[in-house]
VOGU-3710 file (C-alpha; in Angstrom, 3 decimals, decimal comma):
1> xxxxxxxxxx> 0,000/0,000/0,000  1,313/3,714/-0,960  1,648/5,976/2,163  2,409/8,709/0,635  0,097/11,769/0,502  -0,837/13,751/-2,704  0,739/16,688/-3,385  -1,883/19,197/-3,740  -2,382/21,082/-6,901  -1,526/24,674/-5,628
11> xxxxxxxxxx> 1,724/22,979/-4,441  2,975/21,242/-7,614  1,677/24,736/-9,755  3,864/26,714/-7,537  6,408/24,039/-7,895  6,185/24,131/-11,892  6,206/27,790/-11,384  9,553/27,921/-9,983  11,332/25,611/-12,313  10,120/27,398/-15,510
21> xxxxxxxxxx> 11,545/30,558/-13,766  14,984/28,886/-13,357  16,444/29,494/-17,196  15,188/33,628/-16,345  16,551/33,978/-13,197  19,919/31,991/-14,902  20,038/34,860/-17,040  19,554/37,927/-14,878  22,279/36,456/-12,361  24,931/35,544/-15,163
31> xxxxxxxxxx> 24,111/39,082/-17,313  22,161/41,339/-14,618  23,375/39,961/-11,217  26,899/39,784/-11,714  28,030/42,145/-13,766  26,516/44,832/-11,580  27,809/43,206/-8,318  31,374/43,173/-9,605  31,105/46,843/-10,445  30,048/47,448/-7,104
41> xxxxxxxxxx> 32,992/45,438/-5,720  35,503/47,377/-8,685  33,630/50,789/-7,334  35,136/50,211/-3,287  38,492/48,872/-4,651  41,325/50,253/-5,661  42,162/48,875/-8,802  44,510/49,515/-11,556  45,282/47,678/-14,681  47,891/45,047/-12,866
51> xxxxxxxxxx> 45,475/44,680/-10,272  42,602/44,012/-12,686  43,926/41,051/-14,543  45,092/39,448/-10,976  48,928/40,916/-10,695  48,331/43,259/-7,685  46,857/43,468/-4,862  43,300/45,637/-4,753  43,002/46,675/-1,505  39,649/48,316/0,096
61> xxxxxxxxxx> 39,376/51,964/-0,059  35,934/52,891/0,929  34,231/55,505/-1,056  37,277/57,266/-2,108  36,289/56,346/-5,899  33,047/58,358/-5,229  34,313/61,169/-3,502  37,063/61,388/-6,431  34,324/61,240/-9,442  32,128/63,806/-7,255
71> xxxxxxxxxx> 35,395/66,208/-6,903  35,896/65,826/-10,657  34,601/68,900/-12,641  33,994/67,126/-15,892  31,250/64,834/-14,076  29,552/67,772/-13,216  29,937/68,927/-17,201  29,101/65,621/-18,318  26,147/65,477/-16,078  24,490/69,024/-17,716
81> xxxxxxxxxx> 25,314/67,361/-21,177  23,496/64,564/-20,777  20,743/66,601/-19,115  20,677/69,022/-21,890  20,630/66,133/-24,502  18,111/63,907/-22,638  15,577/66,972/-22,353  16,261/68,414/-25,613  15,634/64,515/-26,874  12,577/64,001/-24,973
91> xxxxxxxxxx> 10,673/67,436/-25,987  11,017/67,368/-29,962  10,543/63,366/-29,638  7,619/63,241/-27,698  6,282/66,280/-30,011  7,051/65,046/-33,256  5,938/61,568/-32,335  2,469/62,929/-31,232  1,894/64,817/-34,039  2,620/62,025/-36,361
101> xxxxxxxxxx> 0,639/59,503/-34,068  -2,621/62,033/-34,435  -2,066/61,537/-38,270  -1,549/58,186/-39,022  -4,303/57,249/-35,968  -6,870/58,066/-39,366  -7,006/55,860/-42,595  -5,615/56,982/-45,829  -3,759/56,391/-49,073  -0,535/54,965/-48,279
111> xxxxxxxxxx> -0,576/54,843/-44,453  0,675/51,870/-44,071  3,997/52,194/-46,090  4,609/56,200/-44,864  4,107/54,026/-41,053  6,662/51,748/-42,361  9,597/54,237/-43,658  9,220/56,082/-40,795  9,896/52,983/-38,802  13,049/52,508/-40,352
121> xxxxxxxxxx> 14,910/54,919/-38,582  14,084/52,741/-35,132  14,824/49,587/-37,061  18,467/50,885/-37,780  21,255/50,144/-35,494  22,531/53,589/-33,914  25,564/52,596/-35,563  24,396/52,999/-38,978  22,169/55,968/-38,004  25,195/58,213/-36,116
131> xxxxxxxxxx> 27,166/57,455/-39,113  24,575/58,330/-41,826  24,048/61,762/-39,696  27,768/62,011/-39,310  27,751/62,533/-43,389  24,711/64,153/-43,596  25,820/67,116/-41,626  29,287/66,990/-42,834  30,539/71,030/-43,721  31,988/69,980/-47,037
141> xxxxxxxxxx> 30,118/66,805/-48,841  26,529/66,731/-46,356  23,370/66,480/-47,594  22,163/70,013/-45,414  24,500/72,474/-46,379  24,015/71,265/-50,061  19,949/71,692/-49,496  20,264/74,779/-48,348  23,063/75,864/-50,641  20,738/74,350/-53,379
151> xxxxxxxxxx> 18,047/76,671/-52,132  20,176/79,785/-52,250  20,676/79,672/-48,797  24,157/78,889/-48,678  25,187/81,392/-45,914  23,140/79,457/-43,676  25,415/76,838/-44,141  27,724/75,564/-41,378  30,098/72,357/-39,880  27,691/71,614/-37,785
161> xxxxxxxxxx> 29,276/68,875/-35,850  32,995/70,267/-35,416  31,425/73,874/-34,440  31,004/73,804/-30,477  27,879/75,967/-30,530  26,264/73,993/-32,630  27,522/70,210/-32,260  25,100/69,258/-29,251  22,360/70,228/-31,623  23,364/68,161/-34,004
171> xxxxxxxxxx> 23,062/64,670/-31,954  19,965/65,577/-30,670  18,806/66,358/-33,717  19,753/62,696/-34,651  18,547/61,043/-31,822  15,144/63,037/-32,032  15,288/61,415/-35,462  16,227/57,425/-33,743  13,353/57,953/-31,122  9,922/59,767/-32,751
181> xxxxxxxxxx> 8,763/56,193/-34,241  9,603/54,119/-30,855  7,077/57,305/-29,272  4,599/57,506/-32,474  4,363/53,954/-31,936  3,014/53,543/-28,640  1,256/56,937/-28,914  -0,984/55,834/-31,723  -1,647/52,345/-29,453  -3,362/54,847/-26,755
191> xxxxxxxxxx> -5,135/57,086/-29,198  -6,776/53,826/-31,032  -7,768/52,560/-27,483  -10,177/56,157/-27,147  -13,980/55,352/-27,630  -14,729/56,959/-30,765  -18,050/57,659/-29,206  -17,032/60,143/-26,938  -15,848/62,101/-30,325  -19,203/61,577/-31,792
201> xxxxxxxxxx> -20,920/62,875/-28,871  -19,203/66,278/-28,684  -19,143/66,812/-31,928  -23,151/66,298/-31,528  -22,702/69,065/-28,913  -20,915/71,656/-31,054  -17,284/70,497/-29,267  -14,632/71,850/-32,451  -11,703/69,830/-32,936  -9,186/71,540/-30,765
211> xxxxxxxxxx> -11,949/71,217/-28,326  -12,276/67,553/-28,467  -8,307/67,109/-28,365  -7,780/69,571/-24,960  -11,006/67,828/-23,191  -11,011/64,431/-24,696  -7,452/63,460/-26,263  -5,068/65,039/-23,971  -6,699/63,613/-20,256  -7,060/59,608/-21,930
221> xxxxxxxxxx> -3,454/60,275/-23,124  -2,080/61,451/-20,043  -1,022/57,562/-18,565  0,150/56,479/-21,947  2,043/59,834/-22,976  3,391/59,264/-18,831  4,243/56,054/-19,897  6,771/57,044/-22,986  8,249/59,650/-21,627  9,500/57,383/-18,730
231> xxxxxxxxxx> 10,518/55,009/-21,109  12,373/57,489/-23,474  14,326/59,216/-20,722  15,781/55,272/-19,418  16,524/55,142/-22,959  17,949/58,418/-23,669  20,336/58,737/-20,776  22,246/56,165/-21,296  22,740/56,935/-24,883  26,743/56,005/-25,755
241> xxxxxxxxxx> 26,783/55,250/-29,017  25,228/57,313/-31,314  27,035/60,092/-30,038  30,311/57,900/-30,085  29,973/57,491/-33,616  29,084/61,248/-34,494  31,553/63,451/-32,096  33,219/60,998/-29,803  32,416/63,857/-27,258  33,776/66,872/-28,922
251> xxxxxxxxxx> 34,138/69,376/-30,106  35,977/70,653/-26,396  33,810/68,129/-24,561  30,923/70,009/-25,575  28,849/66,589/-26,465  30,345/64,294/-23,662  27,679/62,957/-22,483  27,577/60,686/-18,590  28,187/57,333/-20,872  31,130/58,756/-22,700
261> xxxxxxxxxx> 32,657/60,345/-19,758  32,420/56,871/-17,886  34,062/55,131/-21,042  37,099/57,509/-20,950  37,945/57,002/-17,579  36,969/53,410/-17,521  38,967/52,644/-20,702  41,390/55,450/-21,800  42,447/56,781/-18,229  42,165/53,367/-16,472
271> xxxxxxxxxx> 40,929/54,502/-13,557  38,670/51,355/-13,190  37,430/51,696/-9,706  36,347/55,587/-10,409  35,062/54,355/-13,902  32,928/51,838/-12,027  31,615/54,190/-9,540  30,856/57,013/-11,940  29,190/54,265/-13,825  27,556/53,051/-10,928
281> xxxxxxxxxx> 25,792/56,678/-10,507  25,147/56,963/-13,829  22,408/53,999/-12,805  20,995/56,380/-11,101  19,000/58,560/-13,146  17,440/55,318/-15,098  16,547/53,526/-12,292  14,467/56,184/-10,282  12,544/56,246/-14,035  12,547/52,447/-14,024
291> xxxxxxxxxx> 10,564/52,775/-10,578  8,450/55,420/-11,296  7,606/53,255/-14,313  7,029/49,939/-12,855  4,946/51,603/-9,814  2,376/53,109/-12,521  1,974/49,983/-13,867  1,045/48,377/-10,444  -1,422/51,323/-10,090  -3,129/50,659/-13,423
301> xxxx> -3,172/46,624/-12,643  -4,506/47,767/-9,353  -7,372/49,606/-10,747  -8,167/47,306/-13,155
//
């Protein structure tokens, strides 16, 4: 005779629950987990380029690393880059992406392929996109200068990307270009999920268009537009290589954005344990979005 007792069914669901969690948690620990626990370790260590590869001692040092990338003025310059980047980003994005969202939210002629080309710019690998901008905003050969030389407008024209006053312009100006389809996207998901009777019935009651966008369009939108601009700012801040490809920083630092500032000391000054710090509170910025993010959506699950 079998003594032994059935496993109840919430038991063995949890249990099945757990093991098909296994190969994800596998994953955050070898690529999430560690990574950022060794830069933590790197970040209270004082490690050189001997000491990295095992040769040296690394001996504790506390949070001299962070008091040294605090002290350090080009954080601080690096720090009102990125902000000026990120915000400059986020407005025309958001904008542009809106816009475009309202307009391809209604059927006609060709929607579908002007949604597609549009999309290829978020397709592209920022790569290929920095380097396409790169040329097109070249002083000599670009495709700008020669548009608006075309158009008789040729004292308008101007090295864009070598000229300090104007080179942070110019990789915004690309990035704006990278991001308004990831925003027109999910913007055009939130308008299609507005009843179209609530349209009907104020245009019934003499509501004119700009009326129906301010008291219909822009308070349904408000969780949705929340939503991207959360998103687009943990994207945006952390933005390396785009503006690797076009300025590497310059001209004078005056695109050296957090990212780049972390690579230089991490891999040209070798200064890995203030690398890994200033790395460390580059995190920052992202992850306070990544909360505010994931704590809407708990709200919106909450209320159903």
């Amino acid at each position: 005779m079998d003594s032994r007792r059935p496993v109840p069914l919430s038991l063995r669901r949890q249990r099945t629950g757990y093991l098909l969690s296994l190969p994800g948690l596998a994953f955050l620990a070898l690529l999430v987990v560690y990574p950022l626990g060794y830069n933590v370790w790197t970040s209270v260590h004082d490690v050189g380029l001997a000491g990295l590869i095992g040769n040296e001692p690394t001996p504790f040092d506390g949070a001299v690393n962070y008091r040294a990338v605090v002290a350090d003025p080009a954080f601080w310059h690096a720090l009102r880059v990125s902000a000026a980047f990120t915000a400059g980003s986020l407005v025309f994005q958001f904008t542009i992406g809106f816009a475009l969202a309202l307009l391809f939210v209604r059927p006609f002629p060709l929607n579908g392929l002007f949604q597609s080309l549009i999309l290829v710019a978020w397709v592209l690998p920022p790569v290929v996109s920095g380097t396409l901008f790169r040329w097109m905003l070249d002083a000599d050969s670009g495709a700008y200068n020669a548009l608006l030389r075309g158009a008789g407008l040729g004292a308008l024209s101007h090295d864009w990307l070598t000229d300090p006053s104007t080179s942070l312009l110019g990789v915004v100006f690309a990035n704006v270009w990278v991001g308004v389809p990831f925003n027109m996207v999910l913007l055009m998901a939130g308008l299609q999920g507005i009843d179209p009777v609530l349209y009907e019935a104020a245009a019934v009651d003499g509501a004119s268009a700009w009326q129906r966008f301010r008291r219909i369009t822009l308070p349904l939108m408000t969780p949705v537009s929340a939503t991207v601009l959360l998103l687009g700012l943990v994207y945006t801040f952390k933005v390396f290589d785009l503006v690797f490809v076009m300025t590497g920083g310059g001209p004078v630092d005056t695109t050296t954005v957090l990212p780049l500032y972390v690579y230089r000391v991490f891999f040209e000054q070798f200064r890995f344990g203030q690398g890994s710090a200033a790395g460390l509170l580059l995190l920052a910025v992202p992850m306070v979005a990544a909360v505010l993010y994931v704590g809407r959506l708990r709200r919106e699950g909450e209320r159903g």
